[in-house]
C-alpha positions, 0 to 999 in steps of 0.5 A: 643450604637444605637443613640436616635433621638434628642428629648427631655421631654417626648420622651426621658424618654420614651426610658430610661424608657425602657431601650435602650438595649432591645429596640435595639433587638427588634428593629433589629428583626422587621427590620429583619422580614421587609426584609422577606416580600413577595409582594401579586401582581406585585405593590409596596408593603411595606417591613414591620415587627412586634414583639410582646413584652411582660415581656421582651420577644417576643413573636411573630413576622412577616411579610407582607403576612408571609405564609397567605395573610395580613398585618404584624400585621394582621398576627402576632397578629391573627395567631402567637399567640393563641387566648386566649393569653392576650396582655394587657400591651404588647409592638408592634414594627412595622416597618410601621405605623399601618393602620387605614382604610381597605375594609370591613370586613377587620379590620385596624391594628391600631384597631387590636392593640386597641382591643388588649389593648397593652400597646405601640407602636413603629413605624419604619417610618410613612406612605409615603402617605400624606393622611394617614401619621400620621392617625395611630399613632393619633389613637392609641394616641386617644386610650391611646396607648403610641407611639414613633419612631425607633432611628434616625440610625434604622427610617433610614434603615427601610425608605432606605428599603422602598425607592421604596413604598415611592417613588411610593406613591409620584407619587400616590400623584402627579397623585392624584393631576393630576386626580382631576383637570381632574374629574373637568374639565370632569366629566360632559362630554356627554355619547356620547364624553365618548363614542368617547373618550374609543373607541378613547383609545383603537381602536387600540387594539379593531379595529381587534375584532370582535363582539363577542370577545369584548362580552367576555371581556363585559361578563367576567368583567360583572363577577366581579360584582357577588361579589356585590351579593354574598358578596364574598371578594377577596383580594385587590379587590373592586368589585364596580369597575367592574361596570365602567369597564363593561360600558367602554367594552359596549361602546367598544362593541356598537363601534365595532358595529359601533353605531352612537350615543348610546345617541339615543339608549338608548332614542329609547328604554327609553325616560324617562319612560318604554317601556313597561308600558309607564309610567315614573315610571314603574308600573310592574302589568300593565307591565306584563298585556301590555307584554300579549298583545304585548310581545314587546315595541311599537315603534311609541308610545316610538319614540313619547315619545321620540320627545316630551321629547326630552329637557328631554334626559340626557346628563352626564353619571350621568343624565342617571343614575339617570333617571333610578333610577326614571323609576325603584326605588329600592325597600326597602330591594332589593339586588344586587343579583336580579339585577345581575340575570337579567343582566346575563339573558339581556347578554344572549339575547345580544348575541343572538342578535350579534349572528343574527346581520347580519340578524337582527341589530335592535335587538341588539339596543334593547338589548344593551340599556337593558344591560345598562339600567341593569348595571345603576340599579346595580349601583342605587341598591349599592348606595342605599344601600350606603345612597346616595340620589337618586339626587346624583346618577351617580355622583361616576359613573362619578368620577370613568370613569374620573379616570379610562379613563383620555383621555389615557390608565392608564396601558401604559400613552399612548393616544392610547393604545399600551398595549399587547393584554393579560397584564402580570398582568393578566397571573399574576393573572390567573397562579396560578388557572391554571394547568400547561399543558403538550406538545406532545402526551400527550398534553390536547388539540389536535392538528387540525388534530386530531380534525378532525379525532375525531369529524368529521362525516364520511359518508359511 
């Protein structure tokens, strides 16, 4: 005989209504395909399980990433069942409150159940984050979808099950509560103390790269902002969070260069209006006429420019977002692919220009201040097209640096990193797309000697 939890009215007529033995079975099942869940990363996931329910009898069951990557009853209701299968009057017991909020495209479970039109829905242990705990049950309530609870015995399992999610999301909620008080403290922090401040962190790590090898990193997180343009979705993977990050690595990159102030220059380059044009707001017919006549900026007028607007020069990471969103508006329509193409054509002069920047270190300062001016207009371009008026641009960008560099190394806590120099999260993520390589003679990759031999020129 399984305890019902000491409700009473409505609750406990609902268990007797539909009887206590069959809700036992059911309820047994879910909890056994929880145990079966597969994490999808190195993060603390739930342990959750579904069964579908309908005229007494299940008739699908599964589990967090149950052969295919997805929630529990993502997977149990779109691939467990075929897809002409009425679920109408069904009964779905899960052993975590339903989700109510998903990246796009991806659909929250508890729309997933609404759309179904199940009759009910019984839930093993509600949602351990505060932000979100009881969101997915009001939903279903809003919906008509009757709800209810484990009994007391089973709700216990299912949360001792899931002591580790429950315990990871409490420290979420503390960190949250830590991180907003530093956003409100630091958001409005110079470009140049943002600058001192993730060279600061990560010096240790970067002060024995060289130039080009902090140009890799810049470029291979560069790289996850082609999700922005080609509106390729991956996983757990927000790709509006690539842009800090690529910030973050150029200001490691302008470091490693050893530039005194990248406030100077990027005013060098853009006080307050085009280089090219001279105007605040760029014109691009008389752009392209100017750039006929002399291919580059006139330096002595922009330094003038520079001088006499110098009260005008931003500050906040934010302020310089939002001055080139008025030197170059984005235009009705625009998409982030045009921009990303530019960006990738304004990495490849950046690494000409640390290729000669020995012989030539002015041409990385004009190059440099270009990349940016690129990744802020990406970040204008998403935005936009977010609806976010164009006087509160820059102000995610600045959420987003305090939350990820809050004056220490989120992965170690460390104030100066102490991280390994390849994380085992990302040998993590990259193992699975690489071949598994083979050793001696039949190695891919040769040793030093025998490159020599195959490549080197013999003169006769």
């Amino acid at each position: 005989m399984i305890l019902i939890l000491p409700h009473t009215g409505p609750r406990l007529k609902e268990f007797r209504r539909y009887g206590v033995k069959h809700e036992q079975q059911f309820v047994e099942l879910a909890i056994a395909e929880a145990k079966k869940s597969v994490p999808e990363d190195n993060r603390v996931h739930p342990k959750v399980g579904v069964v579908v329910v309908k005229d007494g009898k299940a008739v699908a069951q599964a589990h967090r990433n149950d052969g295919k990557t997805g929630h529990a009853e993502y997977i149990a209701l779109e691939h467990k069942l075929p897809p002409d299968d009425t679920l109408a009057g069904a009964t779905v017991y899960t052993t975590l409150e339903p989700c109510t909020t998903r990246n796009h495209p991806k659909i929250p479970c508890a729309e997933r159940l609404i759309e179904r039109k199940v009759d009910r829905v019984v839930i093993g242990m509600l949602d351990p984050n505060p932000q979100i705990r009881g969101a997915g049950q009001r939903r279903l309530r809003d919906a008509n979808i009757k709800t209810d609870l484990f009994p007391a015995e089973f709700m216990n399992q299912v949360e001792d099950l899931n002591r580790d999610f429950t315990r990871s999301q409490t420290e979420t909620a503390e960190a949250a509560r830590v991180d907003q008080a530093f956003i409100d403290k630091n958001r409005r922090r110079s470009i140049d103390e943002w600058y001192r401040t993730v060279n600061a962190i990560y010096w240790n790590r970067n002060y024995y790269c060289d130039e080009m090898n902090l140009f890799t990193h810049l470029v291979e997180v560069s790289g996850g902002l082609s999700l922005l343009a080609s509106h390729k979705k991956k996983q757990d993977v927000d790709p509006e969070t690539f842009l800090p990050k690529a910030v973050a690595w150029w200001m490691a990159l302008c470091g490693t260069v050893r530039i005194r102030s990248i406030a100077d220059m990027l005013w060098t380059k853009f006080p307050g209006r085009c280089p090219y044009c001279q105007h605040p707001r760029h014109d691009n017919d008389e752009c392209r006429e100017k750039k006929m006549v002399r291919p580059g900026p006139d330096w002595s007028a922009l330094a003038a420019f520079g001088k006499s607007a110098a009260s005008q020069k931003p500050a906040t990471l934010g302020g310089w977002q939002r001055m080139f969103a008025g030197i170059y508006p984005v235009e009705q329509l625009e998409t982030t692919g045009r921009s990303y193409a530019r960006l990738c054509e304004e990495l490849g002069e950046l690494a000409e220009a640390i290729r000669v920047l020995p012989a030539a270190p002015g041409y990385f300062l004009s190059e440099a201040a270009d990349v940016f001016a690129w990744l802020m207009h990406i970040q204008n371009v998403v935005e936009s097209q977010n609806g976010v008026d164009r006087q509160r641009r820059g102000e995610a960008l600045e959420v987003a640096f305090c939350t990820a560099y809050p004056d220490h190394c989120v992965d170690c806590r460390s104030v100066v990193c102490k991280c390994p120099p390849i994380l085992e999260t990302t040998i993590g993520r990259i193992g699975h797309q690489a071949p598994a390589t083979k050793a001696g003679p039949e190695s891919d990759f040769m040793t030093s000697e025998d490159a020599l031999a195959t490549f080197q020129t013999k003169v006769r």
